[in-house]
ROLOMI-506511 format. One record per residue (C-alpha): x, y, z; chain; residue in one letter. Coordinates in steps of 0.1 Angstrom, whole numbers, always signed. Example, Ala and Ser with C-alpha at 12.3 -4.5 7.8 and 13.67 -1.06 7.14 Angstrom:
% ROLOMI-506511
> xx	yy	zz	cadena	residuo
> +123	-45	+78	A	A .
> +137	-11	+71	A	S .
% end
This chain:
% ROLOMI-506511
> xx	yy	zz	cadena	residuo
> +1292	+246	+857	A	X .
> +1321	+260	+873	A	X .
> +1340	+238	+896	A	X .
> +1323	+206	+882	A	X .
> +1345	+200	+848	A	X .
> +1339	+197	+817	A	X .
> +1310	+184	+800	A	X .
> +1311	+153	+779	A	X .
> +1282	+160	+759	A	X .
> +1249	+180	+760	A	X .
> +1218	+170	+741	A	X .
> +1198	+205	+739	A	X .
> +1163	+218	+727	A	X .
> +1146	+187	+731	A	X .
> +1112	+177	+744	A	X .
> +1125	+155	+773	A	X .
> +1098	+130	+790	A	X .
> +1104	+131	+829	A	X .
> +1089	+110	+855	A	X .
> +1059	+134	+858	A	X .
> +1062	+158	+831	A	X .
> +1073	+167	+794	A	X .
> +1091	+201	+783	A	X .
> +1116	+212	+764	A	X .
> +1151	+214	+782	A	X .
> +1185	+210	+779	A	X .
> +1210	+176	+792	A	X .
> +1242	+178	+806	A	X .
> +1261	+147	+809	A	X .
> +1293	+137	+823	A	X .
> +1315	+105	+828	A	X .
> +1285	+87	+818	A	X .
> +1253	+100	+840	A	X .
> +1233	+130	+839	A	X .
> +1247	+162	+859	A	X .
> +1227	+186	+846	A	X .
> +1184	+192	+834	A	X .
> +1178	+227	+827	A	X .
> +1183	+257	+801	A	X .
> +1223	+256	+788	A	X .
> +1238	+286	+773	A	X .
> +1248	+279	+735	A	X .
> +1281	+282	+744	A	X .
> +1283	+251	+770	A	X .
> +1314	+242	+776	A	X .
> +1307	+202	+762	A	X .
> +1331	+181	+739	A	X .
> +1295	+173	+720	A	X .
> +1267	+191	+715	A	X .
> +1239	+178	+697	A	X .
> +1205	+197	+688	A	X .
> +1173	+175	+695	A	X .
> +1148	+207	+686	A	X .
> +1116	+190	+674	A	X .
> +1129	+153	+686	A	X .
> +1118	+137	+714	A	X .
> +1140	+125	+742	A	X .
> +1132	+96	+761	A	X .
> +1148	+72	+788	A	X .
> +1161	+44	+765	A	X .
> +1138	+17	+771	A	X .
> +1146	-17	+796	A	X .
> +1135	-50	+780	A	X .
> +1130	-75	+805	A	X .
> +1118	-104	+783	A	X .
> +1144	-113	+754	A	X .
> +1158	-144	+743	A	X .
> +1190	-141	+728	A	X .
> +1199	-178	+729	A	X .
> +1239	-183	+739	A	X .
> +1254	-203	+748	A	X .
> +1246	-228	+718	A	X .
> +1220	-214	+695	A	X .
> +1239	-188	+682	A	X .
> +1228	-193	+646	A	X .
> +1192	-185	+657	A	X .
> +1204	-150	+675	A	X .
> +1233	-138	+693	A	X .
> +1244	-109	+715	A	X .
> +1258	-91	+690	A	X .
> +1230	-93	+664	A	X .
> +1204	-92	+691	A	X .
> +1215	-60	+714	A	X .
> +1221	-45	+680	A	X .
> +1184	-44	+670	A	X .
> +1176	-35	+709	A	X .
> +1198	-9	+705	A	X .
> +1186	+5	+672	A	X .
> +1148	-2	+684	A	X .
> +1160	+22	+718	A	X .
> +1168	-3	+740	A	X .
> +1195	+8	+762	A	X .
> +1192	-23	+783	A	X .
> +1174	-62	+784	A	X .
> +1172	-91	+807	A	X .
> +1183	-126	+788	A	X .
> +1159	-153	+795	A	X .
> +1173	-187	+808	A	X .
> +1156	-209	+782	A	X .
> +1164	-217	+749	A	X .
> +1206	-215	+755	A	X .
> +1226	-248	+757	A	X .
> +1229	-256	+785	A	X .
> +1196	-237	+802	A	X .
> +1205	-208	+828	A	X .
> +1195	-232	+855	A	X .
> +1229	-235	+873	A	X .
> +1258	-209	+882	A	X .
> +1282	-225	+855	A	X .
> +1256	-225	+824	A	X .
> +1250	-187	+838	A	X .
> +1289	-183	+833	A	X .
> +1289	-201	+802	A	X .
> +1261	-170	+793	A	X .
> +1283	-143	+808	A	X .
> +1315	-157	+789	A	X .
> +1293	-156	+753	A	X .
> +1287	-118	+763	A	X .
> +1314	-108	+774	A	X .
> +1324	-78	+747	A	X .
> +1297	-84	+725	A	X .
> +1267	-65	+735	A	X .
> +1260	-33	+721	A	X .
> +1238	-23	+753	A	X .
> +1240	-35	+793	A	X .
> +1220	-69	+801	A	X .
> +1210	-85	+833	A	X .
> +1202	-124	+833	A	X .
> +1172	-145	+846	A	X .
> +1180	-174	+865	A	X .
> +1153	-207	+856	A	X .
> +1131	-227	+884	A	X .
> +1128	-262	+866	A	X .
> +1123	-296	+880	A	X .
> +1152	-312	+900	A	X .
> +1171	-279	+901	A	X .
> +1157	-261	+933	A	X .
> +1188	-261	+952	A	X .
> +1206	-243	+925	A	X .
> +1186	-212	+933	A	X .
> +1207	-196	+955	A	X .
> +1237	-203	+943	A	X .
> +1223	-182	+910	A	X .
> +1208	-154	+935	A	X .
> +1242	-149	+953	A	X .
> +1261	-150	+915	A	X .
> +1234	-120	+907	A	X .
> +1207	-128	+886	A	X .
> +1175	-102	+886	A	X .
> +1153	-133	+894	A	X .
> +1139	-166	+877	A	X .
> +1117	-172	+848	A	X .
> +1093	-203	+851	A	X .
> +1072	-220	+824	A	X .
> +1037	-234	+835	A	X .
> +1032	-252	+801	A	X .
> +1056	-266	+779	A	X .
> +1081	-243	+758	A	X .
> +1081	-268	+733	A	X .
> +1116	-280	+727	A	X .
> +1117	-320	+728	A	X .
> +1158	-318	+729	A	X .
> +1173	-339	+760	A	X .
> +1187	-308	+782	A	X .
> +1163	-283	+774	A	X .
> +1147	-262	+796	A	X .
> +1111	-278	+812	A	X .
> +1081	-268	+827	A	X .
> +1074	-267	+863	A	X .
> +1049	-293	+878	A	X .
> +1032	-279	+911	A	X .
> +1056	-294	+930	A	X .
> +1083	-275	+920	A	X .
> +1060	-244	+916	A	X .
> +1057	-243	+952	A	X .
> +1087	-252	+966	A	X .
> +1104	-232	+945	A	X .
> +1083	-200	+952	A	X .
> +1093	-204	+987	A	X .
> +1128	-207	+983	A	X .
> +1127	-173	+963	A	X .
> +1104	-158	+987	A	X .
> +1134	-163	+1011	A	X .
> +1158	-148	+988	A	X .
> +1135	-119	+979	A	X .
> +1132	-120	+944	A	X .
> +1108	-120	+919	A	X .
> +1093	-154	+902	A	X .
> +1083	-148	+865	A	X .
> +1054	-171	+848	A	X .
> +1045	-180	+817	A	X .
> +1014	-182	+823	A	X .
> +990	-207	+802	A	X .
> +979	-242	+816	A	X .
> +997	-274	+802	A	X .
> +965	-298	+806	A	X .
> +942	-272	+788	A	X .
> +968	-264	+763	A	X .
> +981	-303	+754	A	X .
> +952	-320	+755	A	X .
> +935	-295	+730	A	X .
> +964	-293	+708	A	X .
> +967	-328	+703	A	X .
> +926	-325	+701	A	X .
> +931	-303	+672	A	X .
> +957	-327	+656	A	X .
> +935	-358	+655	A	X .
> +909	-345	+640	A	X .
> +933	-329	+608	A	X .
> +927	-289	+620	A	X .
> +960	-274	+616	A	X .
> +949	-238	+605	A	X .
> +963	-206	+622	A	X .
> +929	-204	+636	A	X .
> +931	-239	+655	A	X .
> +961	-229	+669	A	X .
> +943	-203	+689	A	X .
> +921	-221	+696	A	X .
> +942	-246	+716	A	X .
> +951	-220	+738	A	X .
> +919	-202	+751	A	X .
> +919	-175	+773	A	X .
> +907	-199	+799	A	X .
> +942	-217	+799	A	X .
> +958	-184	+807	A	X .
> +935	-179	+835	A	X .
> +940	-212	+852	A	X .
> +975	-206	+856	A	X .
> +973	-174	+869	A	X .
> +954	-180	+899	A	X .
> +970	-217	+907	A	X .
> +1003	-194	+908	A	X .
> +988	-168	+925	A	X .
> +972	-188	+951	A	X .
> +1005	-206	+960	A	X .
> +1017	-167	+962	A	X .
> +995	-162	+987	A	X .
> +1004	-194	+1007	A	X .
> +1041	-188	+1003	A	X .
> +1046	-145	+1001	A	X .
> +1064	-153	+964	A	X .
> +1066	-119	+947	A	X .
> +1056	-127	+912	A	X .
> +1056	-110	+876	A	X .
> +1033	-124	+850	A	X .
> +1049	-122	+811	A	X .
> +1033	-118	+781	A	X .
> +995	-116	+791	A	X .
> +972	-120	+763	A	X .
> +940	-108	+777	A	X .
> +916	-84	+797	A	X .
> +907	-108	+822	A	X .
> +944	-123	+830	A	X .
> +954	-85	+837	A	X .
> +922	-77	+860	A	X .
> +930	-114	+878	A	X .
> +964	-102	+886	A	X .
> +951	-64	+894	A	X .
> +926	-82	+915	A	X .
> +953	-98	+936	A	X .
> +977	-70	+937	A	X .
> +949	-52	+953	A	X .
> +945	-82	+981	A	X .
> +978	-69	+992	A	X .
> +1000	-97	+962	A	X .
> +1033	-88	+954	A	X .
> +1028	-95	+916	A	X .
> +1031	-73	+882	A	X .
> +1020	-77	+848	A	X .
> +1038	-74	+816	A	X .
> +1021	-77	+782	A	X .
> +1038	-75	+745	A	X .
> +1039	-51	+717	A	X .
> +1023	-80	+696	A	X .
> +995	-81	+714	A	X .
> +986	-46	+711	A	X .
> +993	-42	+678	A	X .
> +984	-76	+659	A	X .
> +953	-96	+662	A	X .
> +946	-135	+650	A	X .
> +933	-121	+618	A	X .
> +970	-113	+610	A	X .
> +982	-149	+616	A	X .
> +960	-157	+576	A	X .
> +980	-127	+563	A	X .
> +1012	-132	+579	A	X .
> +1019	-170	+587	A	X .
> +1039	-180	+614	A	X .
> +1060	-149	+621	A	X .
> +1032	-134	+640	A	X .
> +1030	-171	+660	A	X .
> +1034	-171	+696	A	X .
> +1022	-185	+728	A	X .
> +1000	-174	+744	A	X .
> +987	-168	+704	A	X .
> +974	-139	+696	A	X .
> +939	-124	+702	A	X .
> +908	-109	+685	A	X .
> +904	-74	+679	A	X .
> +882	-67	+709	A	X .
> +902	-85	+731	A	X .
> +934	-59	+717	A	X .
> +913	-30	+726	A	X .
> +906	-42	+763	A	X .
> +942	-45	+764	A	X .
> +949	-9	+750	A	X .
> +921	+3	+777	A	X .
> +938	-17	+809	A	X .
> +970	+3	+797	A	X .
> +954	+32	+793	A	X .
> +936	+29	+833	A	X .
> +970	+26	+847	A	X .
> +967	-17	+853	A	X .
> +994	-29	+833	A	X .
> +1030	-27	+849	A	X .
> +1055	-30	+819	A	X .
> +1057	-38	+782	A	X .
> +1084	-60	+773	A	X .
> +1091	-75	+736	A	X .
> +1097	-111	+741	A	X .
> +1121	-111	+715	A	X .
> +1122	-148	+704	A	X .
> +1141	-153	+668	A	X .
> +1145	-183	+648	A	X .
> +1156	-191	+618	A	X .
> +1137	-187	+589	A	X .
> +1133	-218	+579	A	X .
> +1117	-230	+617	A	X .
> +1089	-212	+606	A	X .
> +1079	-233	+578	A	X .
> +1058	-264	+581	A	X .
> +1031	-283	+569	A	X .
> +1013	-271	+594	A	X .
> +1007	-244	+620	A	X .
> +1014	-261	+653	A	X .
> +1046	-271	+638	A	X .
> +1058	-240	+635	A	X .
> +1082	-225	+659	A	X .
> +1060	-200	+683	A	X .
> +1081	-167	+687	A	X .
> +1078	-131	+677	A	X .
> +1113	-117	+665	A	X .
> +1106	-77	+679	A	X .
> +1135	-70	+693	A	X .
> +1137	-34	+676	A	X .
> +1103	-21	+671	A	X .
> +1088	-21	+704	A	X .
> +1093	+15	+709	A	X .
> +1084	+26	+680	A	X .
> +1053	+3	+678	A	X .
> +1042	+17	+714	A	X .
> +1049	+54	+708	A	X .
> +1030	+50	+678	A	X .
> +1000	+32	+687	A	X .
> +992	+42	+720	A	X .
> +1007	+80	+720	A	X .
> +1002	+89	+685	A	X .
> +971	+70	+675	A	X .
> +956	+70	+711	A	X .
> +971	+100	+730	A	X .
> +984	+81	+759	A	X .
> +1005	+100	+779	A	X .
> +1045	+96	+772	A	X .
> +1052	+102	+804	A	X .
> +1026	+65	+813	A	X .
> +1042	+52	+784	A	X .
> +1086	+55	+796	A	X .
> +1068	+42	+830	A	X .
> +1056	+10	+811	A	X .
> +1086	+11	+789	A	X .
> +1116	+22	+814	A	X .
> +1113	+31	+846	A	X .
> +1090	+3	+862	A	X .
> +1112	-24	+846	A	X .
> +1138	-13	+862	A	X .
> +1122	-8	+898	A	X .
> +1105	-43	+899	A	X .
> +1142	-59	+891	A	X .
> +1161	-35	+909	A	X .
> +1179	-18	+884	A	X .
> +1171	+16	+893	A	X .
> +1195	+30	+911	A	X .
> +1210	+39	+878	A	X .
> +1181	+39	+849	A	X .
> +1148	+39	+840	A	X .
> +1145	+73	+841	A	X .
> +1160	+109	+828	A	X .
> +1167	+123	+864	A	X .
> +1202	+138	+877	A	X .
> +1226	+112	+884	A	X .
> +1210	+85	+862	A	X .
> +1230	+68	+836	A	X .
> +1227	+89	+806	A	X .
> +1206	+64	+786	A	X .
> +1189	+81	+765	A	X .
> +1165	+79	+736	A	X .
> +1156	+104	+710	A	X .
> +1121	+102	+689	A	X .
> +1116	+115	+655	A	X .
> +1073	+120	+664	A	X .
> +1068	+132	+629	A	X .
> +1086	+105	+613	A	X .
> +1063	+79	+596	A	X .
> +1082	+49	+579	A	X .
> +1078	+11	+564	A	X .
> +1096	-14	+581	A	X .
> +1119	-28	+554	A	X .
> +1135	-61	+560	A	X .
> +1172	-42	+551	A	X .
> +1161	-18	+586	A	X .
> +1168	-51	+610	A	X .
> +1196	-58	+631	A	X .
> +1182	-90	+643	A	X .
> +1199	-122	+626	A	X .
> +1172	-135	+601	A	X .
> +1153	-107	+590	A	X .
> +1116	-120	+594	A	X .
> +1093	-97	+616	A	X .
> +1052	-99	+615	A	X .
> +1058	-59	+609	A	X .
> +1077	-60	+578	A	X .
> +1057	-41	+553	A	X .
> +1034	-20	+582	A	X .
> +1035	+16	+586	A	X .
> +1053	+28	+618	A	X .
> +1041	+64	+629	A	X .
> +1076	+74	+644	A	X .
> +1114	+64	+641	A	X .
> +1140	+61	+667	A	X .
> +1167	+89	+654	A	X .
> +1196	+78	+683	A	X .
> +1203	+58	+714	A	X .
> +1226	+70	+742	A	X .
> +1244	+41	+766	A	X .
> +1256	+58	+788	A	X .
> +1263	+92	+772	A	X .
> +1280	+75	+743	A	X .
> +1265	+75	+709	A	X .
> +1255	+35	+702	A	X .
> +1229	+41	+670	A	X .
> +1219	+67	+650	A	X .
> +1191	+68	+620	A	X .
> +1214	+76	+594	A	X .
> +1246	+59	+599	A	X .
> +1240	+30	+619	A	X .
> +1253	+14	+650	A	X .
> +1286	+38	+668	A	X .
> +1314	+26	+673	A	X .
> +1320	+25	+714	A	X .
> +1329	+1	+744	A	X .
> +1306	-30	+745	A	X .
> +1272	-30	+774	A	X .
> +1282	-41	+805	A	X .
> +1262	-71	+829	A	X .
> +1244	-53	+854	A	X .
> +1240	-76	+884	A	X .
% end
């Protein structure tokens, strides 16, 4: 260390995941990034030391699906309350959706409007998707050259009937737009799920008075999910569009899109925590917190899921934080309810759990689908993703041997509802690093430091 200065803080004895391996070894960190991996005398030299023996230490994870909603939704969830349960659930950076703000991220001055809101507010670093919607394809370079990660599309409805919100794409738009980005050379996200399957059977299931949980799946088969995704990836193929799929549901939407990526596609897949941890069932215990689109699946179809993880298929696993208040969830019947998971802070936890714990998936396949290919697809890389030497020091540590119930008192997130309030988690998040600064920690809470930055 001689020559090099000072070290800001070193996080020693832990079990550290790398890109290929896991063992127990020492961090050095300075002026924010990693300097150092290796075996540090006790006597180090750092302004902070910090003991992680028995913990394990992770790259804090990048969430590329979270919906925030500011500008102008603030009371469902904000920055501050939103990167606070990221960062308590080991988030050390997201990417805010476009939808569900007011106005829409569909132009460079509602994407200001996003940055303002922000701006000294976020408890991690953020990136933002840009939106492809009807009537707005020349505003997407203007939002690729203002520096968002890429644009987020909806092939069925997103359901809200206000006057400016954000729309689904007809095929028109699909295409045009996918070749505009291809020019740009950014990636086109897709909710996936087909709005003439999808309408016509919810309103199906209206008419004729089923308005169970169970009819709610119902109206949006696997089938609809499959439709979509290869209408979108054979304009891919007609217009070289790289595209990444969010939130799939099922077996056959990930082989589709393996499939195609094997054709010689540019296109990854994302599923959800949700979906590998709840099934329908839940939806009679639980109501409409565990309601989303695509819904949730069957217990079989969870364990195809947990396989195609395990096989190496799946690219990334995001939360698709999507909060509400409480009260949205209440109706007099199912499809009325507002579709979203709030997750924002037990994705880690939840994945750790489940597939490392439970299933003995590799960590170091599970910081690839939590960290490091995230920030490779959206080309954040150069500083995270990954505990390497001259990364950002963001960084997670894992209490393995740390079982807990999710209490609703635990959440950061503005209205504490969660379909895993009352489970058993099999680990806890103990701290998260941004950027070698303390931002959470188990027992008291969120730090005290300098707010996330936007990454362009």
């Amino acid at each position: 260390m001689s020559g090099q200065g000072k070290l800001d803080l070193v996080i020693k004895n832990g079990t550290v995941v790398l890109k290929d391996e896991v063992r127990i070894l020492d961090i050095g960190i300075r002026e924010g990034r990693i300097v150092l991996l290796g075996e540090l005398p006790d006597e180090n030299n750092a302004e902070t030391t910090v003991d992680a023996a028995g913990l394990t230490v992770m790259a804090g994870m990048i969430d590329v699906h979270v919906h925030l909603n500011e500008p102008g939704l603030g009371e469902w969830e904000g920055f501050e309350s939103g990167s606070a349960a990221l960062a308590a659930g080991g988030c050390t950076t997201y990417v805010d959706m476009p939808l569900n703000g007011i106005p829409p991220t569909v132009t460079v001055s509602a994407m200001q409007q996003k940055l303002d809101a922000a701006q000294g507010r976020s408890q991690v670093d953020y990136a933002l998707w840009g939106g492809l919607v009807p009537g707005k394809l020349h505003e997407l370079k203007p939002l690729h050259e203002a520096g968002v990660v890429g644009f987020k599309a909806f092939m069925s409805s997103p359901g809200d009937p206000s006057e400016d919100a954000f729309r689904e794409v007809d095929d028109y738009t699909l295409l045009e737009g996918m070749k505009i980005i291809a020019g740009l050379n950014k990636v086109l996200a897709l909710h996936a799920e087909s709005e003439p399957i999808v309408s016509k059977l919810g309103q199906a299931m209206r008419a004729e008075g089923r308005l169970s949980p169970a009819d709610y799946v119902a109206s949006r088969p696997i089938i609809a999910e499959l439709e979509a995704i290869n209408r979108a990836l054979f304009y891919a193929e007609q217009t070289g569009c790289a595209l990444h799929f969010v939130h799939i549901s099922s077996e056959a939407g990930v082989k589709a899109i393996v499939q195609a990526r094997e054709r010689g596609l540019d296109v990854t897949v994302e599923t959800c925590p949700h979906y590998l941890t709840l099934t329908a069932a839940d939806l009679d215990l639980k109501g409409a917190v565990a309601k989303c689109s695509p819904p949730l699946r069957d217990e079989a179809e969870r364990e195809k899921l947990w396989q195609e993880i395990a096989a190496g298929h799946v690219d990334m696993i995001s939360s698709d934080h999507s909060p509400c208040p409480a009260s949205m969830k209440e109706a007099d019947n199912f499809f009325d309810a507002w579709g979203g998971i709030a997750g924002a802070q037990s994705s880690m936890e939840l994945i750790i759990g489940e597939g490392h714990l439970k299933r003995g998936i590799p960590l170091t396949l599970l910081s690839r689908l939590l960290s490091s290919a995230p920030a490779k697809r959206f080309g954040l890389h150069a500083g995270k993703g990954e505990i390497r030497i001259g990364a950002d020091a963001d960084i997670v540590l894992i209490d393995l041997n740390k079982p807990y119930i999710l209490e609703t008192h635990h959440l950061y997130h503005r209205h504490k509802h969660s379909p895993y309030i009352g489970e058993t988690f099999h680990c806890k998040i103990a701290a998260t690093y941004l950027g070698g600064q303390l931002v959470y920690d188990e027992k008291r809470g969120l730090g005290e430091r300098k707010p996330g930055r936007w990454v362009r």
